[in-house]
C-alpha positions as CSV (number, residue, x, y, z in Angstrom):
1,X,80.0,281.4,-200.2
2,X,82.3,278.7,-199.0
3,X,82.8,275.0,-201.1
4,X,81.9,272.6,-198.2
5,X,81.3,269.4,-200.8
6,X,82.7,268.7,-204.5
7,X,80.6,265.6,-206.2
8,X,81.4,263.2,-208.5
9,X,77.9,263.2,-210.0
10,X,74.4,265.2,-209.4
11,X,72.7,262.5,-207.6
12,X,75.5,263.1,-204.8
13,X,75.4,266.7,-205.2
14,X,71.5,267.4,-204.8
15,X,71.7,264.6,-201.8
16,X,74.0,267.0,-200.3
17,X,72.2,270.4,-201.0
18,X,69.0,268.1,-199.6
19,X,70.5,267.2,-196.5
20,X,71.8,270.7,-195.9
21,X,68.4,272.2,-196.7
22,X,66.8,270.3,-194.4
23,X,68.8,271.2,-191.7
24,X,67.7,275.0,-192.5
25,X,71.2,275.8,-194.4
26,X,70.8,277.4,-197.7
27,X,72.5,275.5,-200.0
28,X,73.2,276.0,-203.5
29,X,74.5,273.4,-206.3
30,X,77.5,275.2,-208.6
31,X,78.4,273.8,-211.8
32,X,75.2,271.7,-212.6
33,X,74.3,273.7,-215.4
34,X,77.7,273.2,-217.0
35,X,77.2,269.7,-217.3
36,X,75.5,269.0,-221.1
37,X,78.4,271.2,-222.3
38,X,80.8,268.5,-222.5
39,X,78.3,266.1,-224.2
40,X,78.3,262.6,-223.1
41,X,81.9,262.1,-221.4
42,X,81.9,262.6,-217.8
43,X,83.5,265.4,-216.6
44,X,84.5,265.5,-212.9
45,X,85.2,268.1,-210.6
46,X,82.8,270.6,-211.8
47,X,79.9,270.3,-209.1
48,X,80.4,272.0,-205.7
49,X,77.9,272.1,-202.8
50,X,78.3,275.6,-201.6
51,X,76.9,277.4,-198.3
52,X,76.9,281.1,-197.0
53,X,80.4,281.5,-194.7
54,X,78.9,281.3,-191.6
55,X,77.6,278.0,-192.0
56,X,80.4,276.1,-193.4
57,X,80.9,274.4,-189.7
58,X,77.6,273.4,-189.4
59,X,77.4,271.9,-193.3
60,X,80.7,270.1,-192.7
61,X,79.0,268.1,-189.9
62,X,76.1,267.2,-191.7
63,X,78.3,266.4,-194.7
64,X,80.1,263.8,-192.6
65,X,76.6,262.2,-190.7
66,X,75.8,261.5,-194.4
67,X,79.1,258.9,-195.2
68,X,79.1,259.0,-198.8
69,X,82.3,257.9,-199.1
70,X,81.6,254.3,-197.0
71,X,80.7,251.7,-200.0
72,X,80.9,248.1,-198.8
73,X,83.9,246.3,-200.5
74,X,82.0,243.7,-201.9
75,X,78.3,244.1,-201.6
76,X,77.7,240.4,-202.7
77,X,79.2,238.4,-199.9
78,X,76.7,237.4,-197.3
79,X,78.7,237.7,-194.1
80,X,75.8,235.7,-192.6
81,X,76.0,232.6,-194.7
82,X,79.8,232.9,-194.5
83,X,79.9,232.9,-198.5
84,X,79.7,235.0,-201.6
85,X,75.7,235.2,-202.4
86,X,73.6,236.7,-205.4
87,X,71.9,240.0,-204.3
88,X,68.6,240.7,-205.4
89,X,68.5,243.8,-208.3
């Protein structure tokens, strides 16, 4: 098994293992069930996306086609109106 994604938090993690799973990779999510151990303080670093070997290439693209890292620098500024807006919640 090879580490092809290490998440911040489960929502990214199981978005990942998704994505991989439904490109017909078996995926597998280590470290989620070490998270209530720590109680409520985030602990970072302990959730890995892993794959068999043979299909860390393929993961690794699929990975990247998702951007996950590509948050907007300020998601409130219209960059139609030409001015900061209110977003709706």
């Amino acid at each position: 098994m090879q580490i092809v994604y290490r998440a911040n938090h489960l929502f990214d993690a199981h978005l990942v293992r998704h994505a991989l799973e439904e490109a017909g990779l078996p995926a597998f999510v280590l470290g989620e069930s070490l998270l209530g151990g720590m109680g409520e303080l985030p602990v970072f670093g302990m959730l890995r996306v892993c794959v068999p070997d043979a299909a860390a290439g393929q993961a690794q693209d699929i990975i990247a086609a998702l951007d996950l890292g590509a948050a907007p620098e300020d998601p409130a500024w219209d960059e139609d109106a030409g001015e900061p807006g209110i977003l709706p919640a």
